[in-house]
Residue frames as a rotation matrix with the C-alpha (Angstrom) as fourth column:
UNK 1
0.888 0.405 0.216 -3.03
0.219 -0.788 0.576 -30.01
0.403 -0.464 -0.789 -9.45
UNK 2
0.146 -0.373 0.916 -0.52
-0.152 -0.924 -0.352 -27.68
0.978 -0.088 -0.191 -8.42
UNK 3
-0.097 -0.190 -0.977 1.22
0.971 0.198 -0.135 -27.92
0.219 -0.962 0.165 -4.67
UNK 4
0.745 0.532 -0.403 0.83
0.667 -0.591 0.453 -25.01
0.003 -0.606 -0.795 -2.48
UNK 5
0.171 -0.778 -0.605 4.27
0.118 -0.593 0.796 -23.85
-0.978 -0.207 -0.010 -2.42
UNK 6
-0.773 -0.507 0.381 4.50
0.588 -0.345 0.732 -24.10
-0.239 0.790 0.565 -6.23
UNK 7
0.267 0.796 0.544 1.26
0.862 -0.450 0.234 -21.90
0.431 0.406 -0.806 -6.70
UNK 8
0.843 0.022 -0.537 3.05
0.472 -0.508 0.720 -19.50
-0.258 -0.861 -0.439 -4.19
UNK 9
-0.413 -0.885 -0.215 6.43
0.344 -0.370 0.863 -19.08
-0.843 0.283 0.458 -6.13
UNK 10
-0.569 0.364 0.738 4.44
0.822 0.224 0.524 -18.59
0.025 0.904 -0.426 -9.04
UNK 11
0.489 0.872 0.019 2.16
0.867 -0.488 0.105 -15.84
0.101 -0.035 -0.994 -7.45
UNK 12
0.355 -0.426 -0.833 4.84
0.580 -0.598 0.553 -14.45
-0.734 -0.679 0.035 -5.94
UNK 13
-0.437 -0.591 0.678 6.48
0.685 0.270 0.676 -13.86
-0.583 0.760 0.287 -9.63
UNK 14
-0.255 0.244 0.936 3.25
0.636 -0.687 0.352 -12.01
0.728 0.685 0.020 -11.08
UNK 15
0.924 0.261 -0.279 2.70
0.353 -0.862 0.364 -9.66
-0.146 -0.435 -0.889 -7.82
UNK 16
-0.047 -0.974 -0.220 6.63
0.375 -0.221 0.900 -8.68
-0.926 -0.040 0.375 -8.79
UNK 17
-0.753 -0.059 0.655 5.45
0.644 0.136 0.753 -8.23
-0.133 0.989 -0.065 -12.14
UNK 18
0.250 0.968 -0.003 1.98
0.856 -0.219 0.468 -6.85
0.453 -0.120 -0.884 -11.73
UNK 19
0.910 -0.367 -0.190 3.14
-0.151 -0.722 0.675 -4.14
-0.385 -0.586 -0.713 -8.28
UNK 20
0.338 -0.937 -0.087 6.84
0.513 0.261 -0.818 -3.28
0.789 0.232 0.569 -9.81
UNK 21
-0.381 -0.714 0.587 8.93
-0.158 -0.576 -0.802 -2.25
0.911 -0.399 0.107 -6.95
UNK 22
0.763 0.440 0.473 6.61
-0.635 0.375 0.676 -4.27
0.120 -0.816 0.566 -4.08
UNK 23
-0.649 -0.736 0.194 8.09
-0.689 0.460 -0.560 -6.05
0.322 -0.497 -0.806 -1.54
UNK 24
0.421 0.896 -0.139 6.85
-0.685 0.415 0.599 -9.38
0.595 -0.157 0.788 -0.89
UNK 25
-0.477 -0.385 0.790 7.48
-0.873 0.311 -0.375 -11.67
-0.101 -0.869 -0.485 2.58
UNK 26
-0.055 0.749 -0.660 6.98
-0.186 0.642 0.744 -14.53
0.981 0.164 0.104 3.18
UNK 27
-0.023 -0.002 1.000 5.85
-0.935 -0.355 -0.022 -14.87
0.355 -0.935 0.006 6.90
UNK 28
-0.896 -0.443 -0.013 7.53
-0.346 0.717 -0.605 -17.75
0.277 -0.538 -0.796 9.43
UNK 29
0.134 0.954 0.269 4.08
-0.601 -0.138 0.787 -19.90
0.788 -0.267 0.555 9.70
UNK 30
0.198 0.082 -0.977 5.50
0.831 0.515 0.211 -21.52
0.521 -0.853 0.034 13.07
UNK 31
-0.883 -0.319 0.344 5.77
0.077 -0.821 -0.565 -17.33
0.463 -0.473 0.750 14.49
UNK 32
-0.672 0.737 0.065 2.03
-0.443 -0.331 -0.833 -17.15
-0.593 -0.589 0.549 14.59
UNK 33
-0.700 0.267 0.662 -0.55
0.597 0.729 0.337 -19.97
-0.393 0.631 -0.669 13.75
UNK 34
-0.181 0.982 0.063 -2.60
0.824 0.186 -0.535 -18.78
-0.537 -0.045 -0.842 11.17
UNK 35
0.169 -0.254 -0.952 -0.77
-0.176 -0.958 0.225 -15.64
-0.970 0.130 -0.207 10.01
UNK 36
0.903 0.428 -0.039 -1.24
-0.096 0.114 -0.989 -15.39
-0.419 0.896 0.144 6.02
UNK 37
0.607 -0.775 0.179 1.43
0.792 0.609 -0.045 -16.69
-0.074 0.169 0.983 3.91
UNK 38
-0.387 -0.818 0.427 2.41
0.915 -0.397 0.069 -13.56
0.113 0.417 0.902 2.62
UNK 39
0.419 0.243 -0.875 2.78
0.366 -0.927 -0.082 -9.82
-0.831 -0.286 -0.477 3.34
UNK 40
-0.014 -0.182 0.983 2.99
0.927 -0.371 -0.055 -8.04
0.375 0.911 0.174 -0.09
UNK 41
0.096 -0.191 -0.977 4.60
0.366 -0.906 0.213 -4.03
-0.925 -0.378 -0.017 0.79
UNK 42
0.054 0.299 0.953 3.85
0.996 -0.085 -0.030 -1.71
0.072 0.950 -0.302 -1.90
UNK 43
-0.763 -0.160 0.627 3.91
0.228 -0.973 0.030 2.50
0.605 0.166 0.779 -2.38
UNK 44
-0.440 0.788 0.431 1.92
-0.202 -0.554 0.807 4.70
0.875 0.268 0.403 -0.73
UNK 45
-0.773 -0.308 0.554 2.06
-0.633 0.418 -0.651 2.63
-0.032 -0.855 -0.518 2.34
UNK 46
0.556 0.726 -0.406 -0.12
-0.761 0.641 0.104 0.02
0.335 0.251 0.908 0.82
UNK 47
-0.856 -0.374 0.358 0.28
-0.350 0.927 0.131 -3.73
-0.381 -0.013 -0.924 2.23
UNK 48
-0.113 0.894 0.434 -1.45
-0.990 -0.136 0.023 -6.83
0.079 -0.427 0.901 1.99
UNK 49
-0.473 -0.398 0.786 -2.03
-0.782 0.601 -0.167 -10.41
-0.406 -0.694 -0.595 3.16
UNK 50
0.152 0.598 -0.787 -2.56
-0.879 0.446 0.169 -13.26
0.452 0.666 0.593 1.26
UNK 51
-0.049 0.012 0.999 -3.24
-0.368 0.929 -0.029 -17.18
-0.929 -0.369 -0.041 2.44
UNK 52
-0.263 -0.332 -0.906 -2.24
-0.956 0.217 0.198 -19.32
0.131 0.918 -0.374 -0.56
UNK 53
0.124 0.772 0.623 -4.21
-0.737 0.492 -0.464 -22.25
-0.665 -0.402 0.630 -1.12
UNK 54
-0.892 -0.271 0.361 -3.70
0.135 0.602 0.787 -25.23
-0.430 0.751 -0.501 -3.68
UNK 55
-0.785 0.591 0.185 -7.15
0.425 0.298 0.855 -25.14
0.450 0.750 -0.485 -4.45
UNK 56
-0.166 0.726 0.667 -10.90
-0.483 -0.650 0.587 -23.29
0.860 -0.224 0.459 -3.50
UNK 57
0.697 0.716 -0.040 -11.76
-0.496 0.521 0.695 -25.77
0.518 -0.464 0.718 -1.50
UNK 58
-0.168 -0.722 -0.671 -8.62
0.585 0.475 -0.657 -26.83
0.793 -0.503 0.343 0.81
UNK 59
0.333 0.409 -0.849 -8.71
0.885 0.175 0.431 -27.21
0.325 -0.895 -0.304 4.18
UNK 60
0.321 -0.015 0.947 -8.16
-0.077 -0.997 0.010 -24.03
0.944 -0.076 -0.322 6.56
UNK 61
-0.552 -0.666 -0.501 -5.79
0.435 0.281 -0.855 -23.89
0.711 -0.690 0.135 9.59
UNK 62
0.446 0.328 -0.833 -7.04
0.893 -0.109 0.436 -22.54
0.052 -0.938 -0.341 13.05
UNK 63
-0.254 -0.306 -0.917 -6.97
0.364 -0.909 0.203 -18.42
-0.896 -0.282 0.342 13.01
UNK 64
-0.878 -0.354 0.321 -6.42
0.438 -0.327 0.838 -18.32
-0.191 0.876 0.442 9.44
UNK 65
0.347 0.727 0.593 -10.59
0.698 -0.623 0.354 -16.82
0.626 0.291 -0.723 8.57
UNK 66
0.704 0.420 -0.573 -9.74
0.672 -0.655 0.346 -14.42
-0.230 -0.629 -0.743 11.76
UNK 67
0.198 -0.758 -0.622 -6.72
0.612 -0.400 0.682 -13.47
-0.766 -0.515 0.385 10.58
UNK 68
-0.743 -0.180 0.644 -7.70
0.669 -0.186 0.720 -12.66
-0.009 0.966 0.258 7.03
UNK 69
0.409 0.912 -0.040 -10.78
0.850 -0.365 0.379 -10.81
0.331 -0.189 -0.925 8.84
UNK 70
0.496 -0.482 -0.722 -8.48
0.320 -0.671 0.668 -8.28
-0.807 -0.563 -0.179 11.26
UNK 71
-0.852 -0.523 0.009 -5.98
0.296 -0.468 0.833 -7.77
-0.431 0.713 0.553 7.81
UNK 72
-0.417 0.531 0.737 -9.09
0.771 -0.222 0.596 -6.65
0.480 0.818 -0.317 5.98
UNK 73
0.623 0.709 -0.330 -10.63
0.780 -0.531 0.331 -4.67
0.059 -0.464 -0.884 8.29
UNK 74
0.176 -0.768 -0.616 -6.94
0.173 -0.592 0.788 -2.90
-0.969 -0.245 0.029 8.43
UNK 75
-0.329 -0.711 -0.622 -6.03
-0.463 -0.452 0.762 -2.90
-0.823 0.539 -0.181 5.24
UNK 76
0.423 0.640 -0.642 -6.36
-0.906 0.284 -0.313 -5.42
-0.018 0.714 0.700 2.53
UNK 77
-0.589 -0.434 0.682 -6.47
-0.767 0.566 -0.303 -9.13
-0.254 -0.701 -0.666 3.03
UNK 78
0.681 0.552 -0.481 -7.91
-0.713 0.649 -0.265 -12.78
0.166 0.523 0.836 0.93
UNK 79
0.164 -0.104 0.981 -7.61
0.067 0.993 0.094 -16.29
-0.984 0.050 0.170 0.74
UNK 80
0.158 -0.137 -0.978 -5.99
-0.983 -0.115 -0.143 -16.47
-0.093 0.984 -0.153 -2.82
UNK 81
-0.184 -0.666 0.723 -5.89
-0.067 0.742 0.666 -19.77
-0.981 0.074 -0.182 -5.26
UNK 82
-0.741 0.122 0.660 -5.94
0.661 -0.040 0.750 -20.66
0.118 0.992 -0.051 -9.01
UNK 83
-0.368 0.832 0.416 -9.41
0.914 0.241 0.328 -20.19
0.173 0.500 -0.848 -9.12
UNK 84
0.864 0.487 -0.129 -10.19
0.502 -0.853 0.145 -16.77
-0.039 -0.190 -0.981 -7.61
UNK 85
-0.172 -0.828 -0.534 -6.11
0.807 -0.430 0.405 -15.75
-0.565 -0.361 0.742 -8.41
UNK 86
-0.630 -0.295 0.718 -7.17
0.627 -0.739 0.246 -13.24
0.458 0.605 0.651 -11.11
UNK 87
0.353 0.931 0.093 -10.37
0.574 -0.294 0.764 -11.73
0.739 -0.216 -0.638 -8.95
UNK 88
0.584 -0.507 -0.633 -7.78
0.612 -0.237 0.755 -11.15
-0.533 -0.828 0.172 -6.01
UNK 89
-0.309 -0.951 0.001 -5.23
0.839 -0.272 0.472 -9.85
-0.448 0.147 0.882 -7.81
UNK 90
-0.348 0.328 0.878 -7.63
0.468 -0.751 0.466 -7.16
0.812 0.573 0.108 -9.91
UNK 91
0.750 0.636 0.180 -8.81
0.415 -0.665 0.622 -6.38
0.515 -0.392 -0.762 -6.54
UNK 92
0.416 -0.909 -0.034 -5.62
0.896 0.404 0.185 -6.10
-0.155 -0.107 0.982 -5.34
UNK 93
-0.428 -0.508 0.747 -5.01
0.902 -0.186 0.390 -3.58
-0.060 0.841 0.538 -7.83
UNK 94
0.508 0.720 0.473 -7.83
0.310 -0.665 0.679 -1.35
0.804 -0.198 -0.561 -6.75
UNK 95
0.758 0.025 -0.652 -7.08
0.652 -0.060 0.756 -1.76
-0.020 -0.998 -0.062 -3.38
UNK 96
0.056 -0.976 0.212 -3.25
0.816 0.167 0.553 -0.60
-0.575 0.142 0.806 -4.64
UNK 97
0.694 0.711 -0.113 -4.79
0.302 -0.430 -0.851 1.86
-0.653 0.556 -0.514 -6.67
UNK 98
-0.510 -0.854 -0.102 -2.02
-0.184 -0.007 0.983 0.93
-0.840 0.520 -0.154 -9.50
């Protein structure tokens, strides 16, 4: 299995591929506990927040469901790993409406 940070350079690769011309952050996780790894900036003023996981079932920091609740409710906003990375990313794509 895959570490976290190498499933994360790796994602980061096909949303660069996938959204050409998105901008993707990665966000300081001692600024604000719980704040999603990444902030993916896109046309159209489209964002969104992803929490990178190693695996479905790995543990979850303190904040980290509320904060993926408040980014959805604004915008668009998932727990992403392997296992649900192509389900996110097609919704993604909707959401992105690329």
């Amino acid at each position: 299995m895959a570490r976290e940070s190498q499933f994360q350079a790796k994602l980061i690769r096909k949303l660069k591929e996938r959204f050409p011309g998105c901008i993707v952050l990665k966000n300081d996780a001692n600024y604000i506990q719980g704040f999603p790894d990444l902030t993916v900036l896109y046309r159209n003023h489209k964002w969104a927040l992803l929490e990178c996981k190693r695996e479905n079932e790995a543990h979850k920091q303190p904040n980290q469901e509320y904060y993926i609740q408040k980014g959805n409710e604004m915008g668009f906003a998932r727990f992403i790993c392997p296992e649900n990375e192509e389900e996110v990313l097609n919704d993604l794509q909707q959401a992105f409406g690329a």
